[in-house]
N, C-alpha and C positions, 0 to 999 in steps of 0.2 A: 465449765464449758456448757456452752445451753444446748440440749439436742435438737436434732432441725423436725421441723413440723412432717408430720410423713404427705399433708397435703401441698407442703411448696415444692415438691421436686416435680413432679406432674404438671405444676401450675410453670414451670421455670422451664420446663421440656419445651411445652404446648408455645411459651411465646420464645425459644430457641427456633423452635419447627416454622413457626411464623414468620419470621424475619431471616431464618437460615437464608433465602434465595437471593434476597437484597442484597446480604454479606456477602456471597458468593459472586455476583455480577459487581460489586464494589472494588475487591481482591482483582476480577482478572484488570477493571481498568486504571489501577493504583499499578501494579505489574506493567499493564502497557504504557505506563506514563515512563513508567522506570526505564521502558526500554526491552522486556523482556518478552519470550516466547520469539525469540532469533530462528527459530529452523527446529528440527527434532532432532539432530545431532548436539544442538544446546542445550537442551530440555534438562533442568535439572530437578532435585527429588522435592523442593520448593514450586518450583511449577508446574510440576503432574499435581502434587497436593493442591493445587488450587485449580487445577482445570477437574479433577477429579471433585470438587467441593460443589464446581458450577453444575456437572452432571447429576450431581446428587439435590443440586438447588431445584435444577430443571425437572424432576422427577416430585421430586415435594411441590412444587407448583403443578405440576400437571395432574398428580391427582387427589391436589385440595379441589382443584378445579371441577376435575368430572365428578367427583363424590359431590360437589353443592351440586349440579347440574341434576345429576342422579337423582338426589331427594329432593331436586324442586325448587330447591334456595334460590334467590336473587344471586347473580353472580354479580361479584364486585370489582369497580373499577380496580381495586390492589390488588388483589389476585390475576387478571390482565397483566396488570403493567408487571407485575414479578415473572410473570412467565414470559413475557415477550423482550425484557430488560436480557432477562439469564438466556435467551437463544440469540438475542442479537450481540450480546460479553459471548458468547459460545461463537457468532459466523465471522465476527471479528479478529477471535483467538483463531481460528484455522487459516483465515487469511494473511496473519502475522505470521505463522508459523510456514504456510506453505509459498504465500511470496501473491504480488500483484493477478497473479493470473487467475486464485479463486475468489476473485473478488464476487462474480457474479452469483457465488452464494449468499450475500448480502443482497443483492435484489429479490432473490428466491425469499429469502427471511420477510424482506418489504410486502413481496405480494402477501405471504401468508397474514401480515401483521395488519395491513390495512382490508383485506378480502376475510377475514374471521374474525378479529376483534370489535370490537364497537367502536365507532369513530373517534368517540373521547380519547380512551385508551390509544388507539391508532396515531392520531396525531403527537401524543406525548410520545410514542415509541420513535417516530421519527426524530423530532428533538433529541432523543436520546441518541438514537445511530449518529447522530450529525458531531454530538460529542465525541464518542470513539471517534468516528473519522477524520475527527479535528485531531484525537490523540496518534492514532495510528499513521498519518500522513505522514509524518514526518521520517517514520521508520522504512514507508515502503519507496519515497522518493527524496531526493537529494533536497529540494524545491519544497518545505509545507505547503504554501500557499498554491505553487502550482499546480501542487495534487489534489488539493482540497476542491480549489474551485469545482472543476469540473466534477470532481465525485459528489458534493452538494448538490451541484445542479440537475445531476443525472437521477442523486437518487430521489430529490424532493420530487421530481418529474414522475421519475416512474410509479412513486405513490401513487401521486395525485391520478396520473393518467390509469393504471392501474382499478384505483376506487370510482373513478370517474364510470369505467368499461363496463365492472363487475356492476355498478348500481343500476348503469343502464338493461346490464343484462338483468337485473333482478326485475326492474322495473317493465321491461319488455314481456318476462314469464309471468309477472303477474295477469300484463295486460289481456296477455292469450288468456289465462287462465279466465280470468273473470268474462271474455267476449266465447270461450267454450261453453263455461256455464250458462251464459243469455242462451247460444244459441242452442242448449239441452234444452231451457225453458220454454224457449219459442217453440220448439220440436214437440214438446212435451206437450202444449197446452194449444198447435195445431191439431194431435194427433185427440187430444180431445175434443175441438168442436168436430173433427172427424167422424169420432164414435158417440156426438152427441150429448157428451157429457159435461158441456159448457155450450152456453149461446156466445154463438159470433159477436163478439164484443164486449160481452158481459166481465164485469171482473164484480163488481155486484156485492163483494161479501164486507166491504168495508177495509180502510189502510191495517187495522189492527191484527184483522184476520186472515192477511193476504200471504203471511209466511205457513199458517197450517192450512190454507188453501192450494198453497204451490205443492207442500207434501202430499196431499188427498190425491191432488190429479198424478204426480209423480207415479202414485202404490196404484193408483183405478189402472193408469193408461198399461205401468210393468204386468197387469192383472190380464188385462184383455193381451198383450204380446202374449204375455205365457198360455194363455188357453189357446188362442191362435195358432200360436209355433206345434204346440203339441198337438191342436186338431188335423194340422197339416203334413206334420211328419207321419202319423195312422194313415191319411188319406195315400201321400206317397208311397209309404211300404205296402199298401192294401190292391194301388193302382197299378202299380209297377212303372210309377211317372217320370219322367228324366225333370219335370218340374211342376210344383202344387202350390197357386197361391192363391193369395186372399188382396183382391183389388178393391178398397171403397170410394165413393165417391167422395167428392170435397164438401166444405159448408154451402158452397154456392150450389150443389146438385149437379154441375156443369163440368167437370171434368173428374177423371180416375187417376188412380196412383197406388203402385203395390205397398201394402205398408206390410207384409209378413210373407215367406215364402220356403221354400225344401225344395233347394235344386242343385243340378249337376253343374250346371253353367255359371261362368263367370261375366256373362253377359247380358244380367238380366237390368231393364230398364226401370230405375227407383223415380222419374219423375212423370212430372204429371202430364197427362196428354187430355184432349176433346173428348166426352166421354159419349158425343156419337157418333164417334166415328169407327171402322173397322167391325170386325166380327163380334169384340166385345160391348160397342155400343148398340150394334141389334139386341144382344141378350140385357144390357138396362132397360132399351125401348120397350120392348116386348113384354116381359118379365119371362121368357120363356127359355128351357138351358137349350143348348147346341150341343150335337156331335157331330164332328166337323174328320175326316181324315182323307187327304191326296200322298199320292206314292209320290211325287215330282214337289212336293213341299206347300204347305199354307203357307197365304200372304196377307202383308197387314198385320200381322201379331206386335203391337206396341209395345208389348210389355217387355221385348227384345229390343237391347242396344243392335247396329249397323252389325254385319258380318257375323251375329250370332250362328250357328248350328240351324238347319232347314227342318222346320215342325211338321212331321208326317199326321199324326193323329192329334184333335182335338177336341178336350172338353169340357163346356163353362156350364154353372149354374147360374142362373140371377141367387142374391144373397136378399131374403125380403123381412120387411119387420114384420109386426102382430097386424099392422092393415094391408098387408099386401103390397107395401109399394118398395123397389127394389131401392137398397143401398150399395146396391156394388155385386161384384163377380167374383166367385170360386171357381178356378178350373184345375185341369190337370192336363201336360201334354205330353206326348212319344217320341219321340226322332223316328223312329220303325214305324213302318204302315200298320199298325195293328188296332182297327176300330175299339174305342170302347161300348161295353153291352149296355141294356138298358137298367142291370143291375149296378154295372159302374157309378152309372146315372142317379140312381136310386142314391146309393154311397154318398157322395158327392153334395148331393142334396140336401142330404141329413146331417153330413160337417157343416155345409153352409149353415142351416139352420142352428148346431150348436153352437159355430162363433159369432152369429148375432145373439142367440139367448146370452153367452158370457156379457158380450158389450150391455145388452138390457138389463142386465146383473148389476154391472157396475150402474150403470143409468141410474137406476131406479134407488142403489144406495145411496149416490150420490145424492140424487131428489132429497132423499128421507133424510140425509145429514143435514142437508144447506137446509132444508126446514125448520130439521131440529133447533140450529145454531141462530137461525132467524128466529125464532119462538123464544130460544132461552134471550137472543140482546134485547127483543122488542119484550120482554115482562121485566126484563132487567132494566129497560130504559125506563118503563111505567115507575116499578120502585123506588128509584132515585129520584124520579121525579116528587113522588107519595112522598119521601123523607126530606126535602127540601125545606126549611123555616124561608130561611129568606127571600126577597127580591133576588137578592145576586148568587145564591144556591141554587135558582129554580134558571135563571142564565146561563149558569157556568153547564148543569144535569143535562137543561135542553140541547145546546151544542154539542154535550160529548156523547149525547144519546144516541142522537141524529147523524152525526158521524160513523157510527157504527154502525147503522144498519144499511146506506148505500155508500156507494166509491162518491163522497162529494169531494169537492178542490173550495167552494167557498159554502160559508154558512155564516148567518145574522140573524138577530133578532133585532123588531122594531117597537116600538112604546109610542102611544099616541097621547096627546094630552089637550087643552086646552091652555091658549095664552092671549089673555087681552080679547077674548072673544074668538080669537082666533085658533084653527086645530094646527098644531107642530109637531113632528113625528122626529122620533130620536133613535138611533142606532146604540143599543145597548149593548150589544156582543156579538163581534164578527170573532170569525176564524174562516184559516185556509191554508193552504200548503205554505209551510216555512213563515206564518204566523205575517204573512206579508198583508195583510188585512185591518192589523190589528189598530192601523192609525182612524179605522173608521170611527172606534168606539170612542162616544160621547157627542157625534156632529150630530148639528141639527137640520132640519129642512121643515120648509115650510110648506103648505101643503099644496101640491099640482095634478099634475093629470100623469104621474111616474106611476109602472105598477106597482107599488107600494101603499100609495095614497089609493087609488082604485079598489087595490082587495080592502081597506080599511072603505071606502066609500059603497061598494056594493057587498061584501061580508062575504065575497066569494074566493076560491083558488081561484088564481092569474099565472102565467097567461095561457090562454082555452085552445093554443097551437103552436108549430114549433116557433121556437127564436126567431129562424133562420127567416121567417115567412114575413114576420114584424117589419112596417116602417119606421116603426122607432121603437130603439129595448132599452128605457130608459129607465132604469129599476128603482133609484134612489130620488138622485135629480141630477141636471146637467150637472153638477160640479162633483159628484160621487159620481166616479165612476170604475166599472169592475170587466173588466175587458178578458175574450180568452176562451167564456162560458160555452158550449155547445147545447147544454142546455140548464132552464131556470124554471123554478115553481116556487109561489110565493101564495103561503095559507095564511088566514087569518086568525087571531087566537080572539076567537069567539068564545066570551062569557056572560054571565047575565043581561041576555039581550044588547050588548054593546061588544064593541072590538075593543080591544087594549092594545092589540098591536098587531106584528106579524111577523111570522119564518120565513125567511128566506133561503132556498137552498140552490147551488147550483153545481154543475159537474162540466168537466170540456169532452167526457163521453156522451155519445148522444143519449143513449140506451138506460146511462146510469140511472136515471130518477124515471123510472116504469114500471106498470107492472104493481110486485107485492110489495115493494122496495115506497112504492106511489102511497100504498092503503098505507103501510103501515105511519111512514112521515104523517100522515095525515091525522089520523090518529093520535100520534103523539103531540103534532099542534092542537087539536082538541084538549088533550090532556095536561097539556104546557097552557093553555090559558088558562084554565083550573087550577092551576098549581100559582099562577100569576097574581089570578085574583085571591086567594088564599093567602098566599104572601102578602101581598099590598093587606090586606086586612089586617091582619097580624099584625106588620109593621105600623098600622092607622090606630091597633091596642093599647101595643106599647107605649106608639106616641100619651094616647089617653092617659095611660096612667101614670106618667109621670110628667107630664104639663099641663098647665091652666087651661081650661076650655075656650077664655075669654081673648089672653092675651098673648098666647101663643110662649111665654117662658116656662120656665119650668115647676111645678108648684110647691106647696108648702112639703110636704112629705119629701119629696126628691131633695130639697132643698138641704132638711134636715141631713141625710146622708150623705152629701156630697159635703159637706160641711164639716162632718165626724170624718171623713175620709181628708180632709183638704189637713187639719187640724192636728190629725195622727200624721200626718207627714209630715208638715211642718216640725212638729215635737221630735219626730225619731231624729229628724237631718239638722233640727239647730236651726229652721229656716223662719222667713217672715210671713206671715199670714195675713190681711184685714177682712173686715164686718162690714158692711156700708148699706142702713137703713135709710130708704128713699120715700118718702111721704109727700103725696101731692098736698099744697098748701087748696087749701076752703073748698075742700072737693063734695063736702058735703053742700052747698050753697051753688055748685053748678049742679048738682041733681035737681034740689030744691028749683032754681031756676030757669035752666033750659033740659029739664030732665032727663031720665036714667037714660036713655039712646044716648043721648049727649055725654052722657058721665061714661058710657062703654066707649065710645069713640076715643077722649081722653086718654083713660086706662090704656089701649090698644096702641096710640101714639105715644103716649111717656113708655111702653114697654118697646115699641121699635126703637125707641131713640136710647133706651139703656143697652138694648143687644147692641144694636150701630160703635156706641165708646166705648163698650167694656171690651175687651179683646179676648181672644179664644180662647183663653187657658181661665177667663174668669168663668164665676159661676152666676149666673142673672136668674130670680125667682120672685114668683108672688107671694109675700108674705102675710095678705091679709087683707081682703079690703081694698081700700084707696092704697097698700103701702107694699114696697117691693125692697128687696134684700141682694147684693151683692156678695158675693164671696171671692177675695182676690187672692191666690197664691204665689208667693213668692213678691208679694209686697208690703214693704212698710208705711209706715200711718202718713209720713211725708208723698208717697209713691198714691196711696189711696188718696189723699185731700187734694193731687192732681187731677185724678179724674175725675174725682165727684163735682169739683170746681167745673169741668168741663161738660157733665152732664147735667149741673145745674144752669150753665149759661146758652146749652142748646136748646134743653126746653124751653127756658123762658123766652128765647127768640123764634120759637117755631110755632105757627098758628096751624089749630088741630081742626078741620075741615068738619062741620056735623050740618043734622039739618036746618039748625038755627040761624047757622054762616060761620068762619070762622071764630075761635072760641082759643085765648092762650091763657095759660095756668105756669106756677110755679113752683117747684119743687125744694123742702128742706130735706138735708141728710145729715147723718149722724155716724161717726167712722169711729174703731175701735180695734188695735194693731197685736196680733202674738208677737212676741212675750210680752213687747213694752208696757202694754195694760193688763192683758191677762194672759192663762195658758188655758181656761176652759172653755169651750163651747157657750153655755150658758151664761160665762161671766162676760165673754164679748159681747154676747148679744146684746144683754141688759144695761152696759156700757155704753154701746150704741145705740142702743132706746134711749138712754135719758143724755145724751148727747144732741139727739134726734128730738126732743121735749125743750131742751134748753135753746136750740136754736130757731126753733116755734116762736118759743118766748122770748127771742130776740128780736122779735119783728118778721121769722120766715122767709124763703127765700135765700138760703145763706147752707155754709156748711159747716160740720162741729166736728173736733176730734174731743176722742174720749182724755188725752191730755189737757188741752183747754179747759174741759169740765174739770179737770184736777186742780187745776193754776186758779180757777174762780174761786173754789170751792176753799183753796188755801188760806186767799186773797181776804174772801169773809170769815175766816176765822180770826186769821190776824188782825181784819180790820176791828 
């Protein structure tokens, strides 16, 4: 007898434990099919053991479940459906047992099953109830079908309507929630243009930046409350005041509003009123404080809801900055006639003055952060700019620079060029919110009187006032158009004494492009043309060094490489490769004749008209001279003697325009196919040289495979 392994008994448990809950919701409805679970007077030692199996199912599902929940795990649809299967075999079994009338634990089962499961799960639980209830109908009414219907109907109902309730409610708390938090933000970021520490409209710091901008203002504005609350609760216990607050003005300077306060009352007025009117608009106008007290009550105190408590004593300071000019009112008041002294006075004035230093506090951090963070993106924009090689490096650097360091909604670059004598200006990289811009890149325009062409025509930033003031804000040309802007600045990217192009940036804030937000863009168009023409050079190098000067393909050295590279491919894949030597016939006798201008002109039109037939996977090069080289991948020698046929019948039908008058010429070629002729490099070539020699010496004009040269060469031996 073999002994059993000590690791299967563990492994046999774990998928016992597994499956136990299945088994156990299986039992009860194999049982209810049989007919059993009649009452608890029938109950026999057979059907406790199986109801006693399910409670033990429903226990092992519940806490596989919370233990994944616990550590994190995904929770899995089987684990759902075992627990929701073995409680609705469990609301089934009680209702068999106790009779028609606990049915409606079986809805209670529904709500839980579609209000806490995941809907997948949820809807197969129903499926499953509808089983049982298909089994179970039968026991609790004379009538299957009569019973059933209605129980289907009821319970698929009450799901649906059910999940339907609970999503709306879900959907509803979200909505509060997320319209609580706007209105914390809008709160939060009134009470900062309040304390100054944001310009009325500004958001200024770029989309990237605008979730650690919301936290900044969030900790400034909780900063200045908490100095406030606490400057105010001293000044109250010091005064002996029934109420101590701190009134400042708004962004507009034009009305007051308590934003902080220590009082007894539950009538105090939180909104904004005129801020000159009453007692407390003397003390802004003025800047000077009041002690104000009648036994019979002050009138006019705003800062008082309707039927408040009657103000016997009163006393405000103006609240002033570093130049003197009042931001608002500190007071304290009495219900009791009890004047305050001029020491009160004193008090009072010196809180004032600390809850404006806290607010200057925050200010002034604030300044030196949004600096800082301006300083590190605009050396960060310069950088990326600096590390850019390409044209479309120094595109992509400009736009996400520029983005960052104001709130824009659209951004473009333009390229100027000449065409046919004529200037054309091309939109090389837009961007804008939700990338709705992007259809611009690559249109062209031609050149008008848009501010586009203008900053390109006078080398200046456009336009020199707002939008709004504009007869016409025609940026691009009539057919581009960018609708929505509040406002637009278009620089020129000024380099070696010429435009290349230009930035376009614009915002539907008015405010957004201002300011340091203005120098700095500016700046970076500066430095974005620098980086343009730098590229374009580079790119003007590279061209250099791996194409002819004369004819615009590609020349002997490239040629080489792309050959070793075409060649090694072919050979790893098993694939077909050809050679194809192109030699203008009597090119030497059109130099001789209507000389070398004439022989470039030539050269220049057999090399368009070889790019024009070869197609874009070939390789087109000058291989010397009068004579040009083909490299074709993935063709054979039948595949190559089609085109060469075709670009010998264009040349010789195409007359080459020079100064002498037209001039046409004909071309021989010489093909040579991997494997069929060779597998080297150097053996095609020479192959197609003397392919490209033999068909010279055929008369010229004509095309040769390296095969033909075999069949000749056979033909004189034998002969």
């Amino acid at each position: 007898m073999r002994p059993i392994d000590s690791s299967t008994a563990p492994k046999a448990l774990r998928a016992a434990a597994e499956h136990f809950p299945t088994f156990a919701a299986l039992l009860i409805l194999a049982r209810l099919i049989q007919g059993g679970f009649n009452g608890v007077h029938w109950l026999g030692w057979w059907e406790v053991a199986i109801i006693a199996s399910l409670l033990l199912g429903i226990a092992i599902s519940a806490v596989r479940r919370f233990q994944r929940a616990a550590s994190g795990a995904r929770l899995r649809l089987k684990d759902d459906l075992q627990l929701g299967s073995s409680l609705i075999a469990a609301g089934y079994t009680v209702v068999s047992i106790g009779g028609p009338v606990l049915f409606p634990i079986v809805y209670l089962l529904m709500a839980f099953v579609v209000g806490f499961l995941p809907r997948a799960a949820g809807l197969t639980l129903v499926g499953i109830a509808l089983v049982f209830d298909l089994v179970t109908a039968g026991a609790l009414a004379g009538s299957r079908l009569v019973t059933l219907v209605p129980h289907a109907t009821f319970l698929i109902s009450f799901a649906a309507l059910y999940h339907l309730v609970l999503t709306a409610r879900l959907a509803a708390a979200r909505r509060a929630e997320s319209q609580a938090v706007k209105r914390r933000i809008a709160e939060v970021e009134e009470r900062a243009r309040t304390f100054r520490l944001m310009s009325s409209g500004s958001g200024g710091e770029g989309r990237s930046a605008h979730e650690e901008h919301e936290k900044w203002l969030l900790a400034s504005v909780k900063e200045i409350e908490g100095a406030m609350g606490g400057a105010l609760e001293i000044a109250q216990i010091a005064l002996r005041s029934h109420t101590c607050a701190a009134l400042l003005l708004g962004p507009d300077d034009r009305s007051l509003k308590l934003y902080e306060c220590r009082s007894a009352s539950d009538s105090v007025n939180r909104q904004r009123f005129e801020a000159g009117e009453g007692i407390l608009g003397g003390v802004v106008r003025r800047n000077v404080p009041v002690r104000m007290n009648s036994a019979s009550g002050l009138k006019g105190l705003r800062y008082y809801e309707a039927g408040a408590k009657t103000i016997a004593s009163l006393l405000a300071v103006p609240m002033l900055d570093g130049n003197g000019i009042s931001r608002g009112v500190v007071l304290a008041d009495r219900l009791v006639d009890e004047p305050f002294t001029e020491n009160d006075e004193k008090l009072l004035a010196a809180i004032a003055s600390e809850v404006w230093r806290s607010i200057e506090v925050e200010r002034v951090m604030g300044y030196i952060r949004r600096s800082r963070d301006e300083t590190d993106r605009f050396f960060r924009a310069i950088e990326e700019l600096n590390r850019a090689g390409s044209p479309e490096q120094v595109f992509v650097a400009v736009i996400e620079s520029v983005s960052r360091l104001a709130e824009l909604d659209f951004c473009a670059l333009t390229l100027v060029s000449e065409q046919d004598g004529k200037r054309v200006h091309r939109v090389v990289r837009a961007a804008g919110a939700a990338g709705r811009y992007r259809a611009l890149e690559g249109r062209i325009f031609a050149d008008n009187h848009g501010l586009v062409a203008n900053v390109i025509r006078y080398g200046t930033p456009l336009p020199g006032r707002e939008l709004q003031a504009m007869d016409q804000k025609v940026i691009f040309d009539e057919q581009i158009q960018v609708r929505g802007l509040a406002a637009v600045k278009i620089f020129p990217l000024n380099a070696a004494t010429r435009s290349l192009g230009t930035l376009v940036v614009g915002s539907r804030n008015k405010s957004a492009i201002d300011g340091e937000a203005l120098r700095m863009i500016e700046v970076i168009a500066i430095q974005a043309a620098q980086a343009v023409l730098r590229a374009q050079f580079f790119e003007q190098m590279e061209k250099m060094a791996i194409t002819d000067g004369l004819t615009g393909v590609l020349n002997h050295r490239t040629f080489q490489t792309r050959a070793d590279e075409a060649i090694a491919q072919a050979k790893r894949y098993g694939r077909h490769c050809s050679i194809v030597l192109v030699d203008v016939d009597h090119f030497k006798s059109v130099n001789d004749t209507h000389g070398h201008p004439a022989g470039d002109r030539v050269l220049q039109g057999v090399a368009r008209i070889l790019k024009q037939q070869a197609r874009d996977t070939d390789v087109v090069a000058r291989y010397g001279g009068e004579e040009f080289v083909i490299v074709m991948p993935e063709t054979d020698a039948r595949g190559a003697r089609v085109i060469a046929e075709r670009i010998r019948e264009c040349v010789a039908s195409t007359p080459f325009s020079t100064e002498a008058g037209p001039l046409k010429v004909t071309v021989s070629l010489g093909l040579a196919a991997h494997p069929a002729d060779a597998t080297e490099k150097k053996q095609l070539i020479d192959l197609a040289d003397q392919a490209l020699y033999q068909a010279k010496r055929q008369g010229r004009n004509r095309s040769l495979m390296a095969a033909q040269l075999r069949a000749t060469w056979r033909a004189q031996r034998t002969g």
